[in-house]
N, C-alpha and C positions, 0 to 999 in steps of 0.2 A: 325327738322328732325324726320321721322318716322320710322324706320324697325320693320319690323317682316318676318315671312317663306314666306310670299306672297306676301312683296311688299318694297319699298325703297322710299323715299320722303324726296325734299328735298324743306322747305318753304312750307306758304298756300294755293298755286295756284295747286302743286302737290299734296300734300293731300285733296283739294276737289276733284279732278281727280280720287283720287284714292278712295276716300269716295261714288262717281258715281259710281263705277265701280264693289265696292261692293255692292252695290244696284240694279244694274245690273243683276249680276254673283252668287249672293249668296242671292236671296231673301226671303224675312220670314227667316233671319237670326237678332238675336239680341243680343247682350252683355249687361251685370247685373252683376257690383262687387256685389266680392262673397265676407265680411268679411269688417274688417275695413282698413284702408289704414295706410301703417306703413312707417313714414317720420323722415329722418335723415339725418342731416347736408344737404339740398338741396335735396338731394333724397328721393324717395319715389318710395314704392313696393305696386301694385295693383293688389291683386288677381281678377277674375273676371270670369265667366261661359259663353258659349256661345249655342243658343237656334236657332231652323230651324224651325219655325212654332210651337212650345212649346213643341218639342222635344231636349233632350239635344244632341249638337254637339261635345261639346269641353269644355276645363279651360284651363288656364292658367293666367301667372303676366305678366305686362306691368313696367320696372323698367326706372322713368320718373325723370329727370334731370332738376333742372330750375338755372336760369343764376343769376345775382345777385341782378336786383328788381322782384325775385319772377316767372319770367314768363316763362311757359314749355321751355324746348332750346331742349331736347330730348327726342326721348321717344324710348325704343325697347322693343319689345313683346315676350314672349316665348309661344308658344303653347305645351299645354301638352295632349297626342293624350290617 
């Protein structure tokens, strides 16, 4: 499962969908963690920058959840404007 402000997913067939469509809709857009990733009991906080053709857009964390062999179960994204 993926949310953030722009979009809801659920499984990998919706998030290529939706990985399309930001490709799409928002091109010469890039994300670059900003910092180190800070992980705790399962979770982990991921800062990260967001770039329009090497203009800054945006920051924000990604606070990403995995299940019990290790592998993402969720992720939700905060944008900070």
């Amino acid at each position: 499962m993926f949310r953030d402000a722009f979009s809801a997913t659920e499984g990998i067939e919706e998030m290529l969908a939706n990985l399309e469509a930001v490709r799409v809709h928002m091109p010469g857009m890039t994300l670059a963690r900003a910092g180190d990733v800070r992980l705790a009991h399962g979770t982990a906080l991921v800062t990260w920058t967001a770039a329009r053709d090497g203009s800054p857009a945006g920051r924000g964390t990604n606070v990403v959840e995995f299940d019990g062999d290790g592998r993402i179960a969720r992720v939700v994204g905060f944008w900070e404007r």
